[in-house]
N, C-alpha and C positions, 0 to 999 in steps of 0.2 A: 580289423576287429578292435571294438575300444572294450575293455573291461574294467567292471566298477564294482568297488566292494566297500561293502556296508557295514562296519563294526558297530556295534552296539555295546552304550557298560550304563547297566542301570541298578540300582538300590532300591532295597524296602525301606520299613519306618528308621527300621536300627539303621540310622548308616554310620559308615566306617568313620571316623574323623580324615578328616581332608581328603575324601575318597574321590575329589576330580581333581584334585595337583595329583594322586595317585595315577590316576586314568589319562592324564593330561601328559604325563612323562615318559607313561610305558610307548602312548600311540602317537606322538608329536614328532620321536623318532622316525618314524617313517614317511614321514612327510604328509599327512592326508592333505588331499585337496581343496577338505571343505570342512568345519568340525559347527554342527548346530546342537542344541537343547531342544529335543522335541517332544521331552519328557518332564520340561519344568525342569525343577531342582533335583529330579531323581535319574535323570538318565543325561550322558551325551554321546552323539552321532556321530563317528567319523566318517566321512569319505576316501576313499583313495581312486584314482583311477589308472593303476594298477594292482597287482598281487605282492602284497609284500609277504615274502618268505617270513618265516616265524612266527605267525599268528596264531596258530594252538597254544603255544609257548605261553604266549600274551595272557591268550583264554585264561588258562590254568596258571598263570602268575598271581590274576586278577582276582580267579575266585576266592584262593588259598587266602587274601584278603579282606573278603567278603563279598565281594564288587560282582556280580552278576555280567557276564561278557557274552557274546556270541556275533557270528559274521557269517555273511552273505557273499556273494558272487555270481555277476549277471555279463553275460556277455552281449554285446552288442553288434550286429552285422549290418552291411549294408548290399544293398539288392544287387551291385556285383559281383560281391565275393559271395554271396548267393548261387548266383550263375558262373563262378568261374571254379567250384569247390571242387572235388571228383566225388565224394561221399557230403552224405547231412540224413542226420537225424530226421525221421518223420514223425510229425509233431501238428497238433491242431484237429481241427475238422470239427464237425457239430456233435453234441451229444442226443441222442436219441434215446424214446426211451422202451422197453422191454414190455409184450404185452401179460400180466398178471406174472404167475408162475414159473416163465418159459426159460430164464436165463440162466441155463444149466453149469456146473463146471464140477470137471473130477482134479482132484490134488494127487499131483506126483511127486514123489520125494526123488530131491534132486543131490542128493548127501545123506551117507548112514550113519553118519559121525554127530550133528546136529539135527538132525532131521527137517532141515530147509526144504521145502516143498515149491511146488507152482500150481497154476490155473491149467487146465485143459480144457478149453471151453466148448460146449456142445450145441453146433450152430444147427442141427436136425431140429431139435425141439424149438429152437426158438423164434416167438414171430414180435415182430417190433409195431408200435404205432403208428410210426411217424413213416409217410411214402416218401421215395427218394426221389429229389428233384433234380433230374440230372446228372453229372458227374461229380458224385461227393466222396470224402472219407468221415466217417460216424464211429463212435464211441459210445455200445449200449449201456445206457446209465454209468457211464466215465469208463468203463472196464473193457472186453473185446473189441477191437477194431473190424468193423465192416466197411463195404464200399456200396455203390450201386448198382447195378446191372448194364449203366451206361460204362459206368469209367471197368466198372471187368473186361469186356468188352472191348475196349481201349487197350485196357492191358494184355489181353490176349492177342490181340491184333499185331499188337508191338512185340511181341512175343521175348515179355521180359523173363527173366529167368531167377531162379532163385524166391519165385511163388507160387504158393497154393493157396487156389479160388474154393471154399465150402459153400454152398447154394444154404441160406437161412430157410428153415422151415419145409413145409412139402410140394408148397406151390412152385410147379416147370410151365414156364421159366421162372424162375425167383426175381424177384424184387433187390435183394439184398445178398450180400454174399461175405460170406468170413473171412479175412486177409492175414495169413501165415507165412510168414515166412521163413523157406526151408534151409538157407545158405546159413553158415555159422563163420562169424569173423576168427579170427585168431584174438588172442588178448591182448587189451589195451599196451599199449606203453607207460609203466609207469616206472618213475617220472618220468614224463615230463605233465602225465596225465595223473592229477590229484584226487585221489578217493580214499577213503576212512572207512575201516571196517566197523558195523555194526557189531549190535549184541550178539553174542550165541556161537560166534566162531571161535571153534575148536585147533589146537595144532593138527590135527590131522585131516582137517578140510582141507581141502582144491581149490585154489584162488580164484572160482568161478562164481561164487555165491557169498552173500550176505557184505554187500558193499553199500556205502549210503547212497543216495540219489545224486542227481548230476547238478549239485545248487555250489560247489566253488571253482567248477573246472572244465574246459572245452578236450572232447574225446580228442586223445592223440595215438595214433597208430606210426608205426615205424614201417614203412617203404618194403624192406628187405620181405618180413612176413607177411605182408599185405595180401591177398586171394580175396576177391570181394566178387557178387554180383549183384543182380540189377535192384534186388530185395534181398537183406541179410538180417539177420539178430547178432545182439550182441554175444559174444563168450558168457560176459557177466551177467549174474542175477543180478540184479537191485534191490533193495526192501529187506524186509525183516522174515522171519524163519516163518511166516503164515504166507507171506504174499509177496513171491521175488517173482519179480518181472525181469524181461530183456528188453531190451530198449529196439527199435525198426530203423533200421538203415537203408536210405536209396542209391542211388550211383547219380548223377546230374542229367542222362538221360530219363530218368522216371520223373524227376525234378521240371525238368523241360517239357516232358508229355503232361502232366498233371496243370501245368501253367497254360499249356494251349487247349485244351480239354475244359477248361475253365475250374478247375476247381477250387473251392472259396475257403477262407479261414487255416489256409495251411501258415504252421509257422515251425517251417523247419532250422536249422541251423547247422552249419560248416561243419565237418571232420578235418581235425590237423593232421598230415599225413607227414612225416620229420624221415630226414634218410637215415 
C-alpha cells in the first residue's frame, strides 16, 4: 500500500505577514515529498507519502495564525494486495437513477442521547430506470445499493452469507434487488485505525455513531476480535446526526466471485487486519 497526503495552507486578501516561512516551518519538519503553489501566492501544497503523526496539531497551530490548513489522505493498492486481502470495502458500481417518486426511506434513530439516525430504505416501492446489464452493483441516485438479478443469482448460488437479497418493486422476478447486509463487524481498532468524531456527539453516546468519513485512514481491525462473514457492515455509523451510514464489507471470496462474474467499476479497497 503506498499512502499519500495532501496538506493544504491557504489565505485570503488579509494575509498574515510572512505567513509561508510560517507554513514553510511547521510542514518542512516532516519531510514532505513534494511542496507546489497551486494556489499562486495564496496557498502551498504539501505532499507527503506517508502519514505524518501530528497533523491536527499543525491544523490548529496554523489557524490560531490566520493560515487556513486542512489534509487529505488517499491510499493506494495494487491489484495483489487486492487479491491477497481477507476483508475490502465494497466500493464503486454504477449510479442509477430512481423512477419519479419511488425512492422511499424511513429514519431510525440509532442513539437517544443525540438523536443520530439512519436510512431504511424501501426497496417494495421502488422501480429504477435504468435495466440491469448483466452482473452489476448500482447505487440509486448515489444512495441504496442494489445488484442485478444476474449477479443475486450468483450470489445465491455461492451461497454467501451474511446477505439479504430485497426484490426492487412488484415485478417476479425482479430485475433489481436491494443488497443488506446482515453480519455486523466488531469495532474498528483504534489506533491504529484513525477517525475524528463529528458534531453532535454527546459523553454519553456509544462509539458507534457520528464518526467522520474514511478520507485520512485504511480500516484496521485487530485479529483477536475479528468474526466476519462473507457480507458485513460496519459497527460504525459515518456521517453527520441526519445521514450516518455503515460502510459494506466483503471477505475476498465475494471479491473473487464479483471479478469472474464480470462485474465492472468496482473499486474496493484492503482491510488491515494487526494481531
Amino acid at each position: 500500500m503506498r499512502e499519500i497526503v495532501i496538506f493544504d495552507t491557504t489565505v485570503g486578501r488579509q494575509q498574515p505577514p510572512r505567513w509561508q516561512d510560517i507554513a514553510m516551518a511547521a510542514l518542512q519538519l516532516f519531510g514532505p515529498a513534494k511542496i507546489t503553489s497551486p494556489y499562486g501566492d495564496r496557498g502551498i501544497e504539501f505532499e507527503f507519502d506517508y502519514y505524518p503523526e501530528g497533523l491536527d496539531a499543525v491544523v490548529d497551530e496554523l489557524r490560531q495564525q490566520g493560515i487556513s490548513a486542512s489534509f487529505s489522505a488517499r491510499q493506494q493498492y495494487t491489484a495483489a494486495e487486492r487479491r491477497q486481502a481477507e476483508l475490502l470495502i465494497l466500493g464503486g458500481g454504477r449510479i442509477v437513477r430512481s423512477v419519479g417518486d419511488t425512492l422511499h426511506r424511513q429514519y431510525v434513530s440509532i442513539c437517544p442521547f443525540c438523536d443520530c439516525r439512519t436510512a431504511d430504505w424501501q426497496f417494495a416501492p421502488l422501480r429504477i430506470v435504468e435495466q440491469p446489464q448483466g452482473a452489476m452493483f448500482a447505487r440509486v441516485d448515489h444512495w441504496p445499493l442494489v445488484c442485478s438479478a444476474e449477479l443475486a443469482q450468483a450470489l445465491q448460488e455461492a451461497q454467501v452469507t451474511g446477505l439479504e437479497l430485497v426484490p426492487v418493486g412488484p415485478d417476479r422476478p425482479a430485475q433489481w434487488y436491494g443488497v443488506r447486509a446482515t453480519h455486523r463487524l466488531p469495532p474498528l481498532a483504534i489506533p491504529p485505525t484513525r477517525l475524528s468524531p463529528n458534531r453532535g456527539l454527546t459523553p454519553q453516546c456509544a462509539p458507534d455513531h457520528l464518526w467522520s468519513g474514511l478520507k485520512h485512514s485504511q480500516l484496521t481491525y485487530r485479529r483477536q476480535d475479528l468474526v466476519a462473514a462473507d457480507f458485513n457492515r460496519t459497527y460504525e455509523y459515518f456521517g453527520d446526526l441526519r445521514s450516518a451510514v455503515t460502510y459494506v464489507v466483503i471477505s475476498q471470496r465475494v471479491y473473487r466471485l464479483l471479478r469472474e462474474v464480470g462485474v465492472k467499476r468496482l473499486s474496493c479497497e484492503p482491510i488491515r487486519i494487526v494481531d
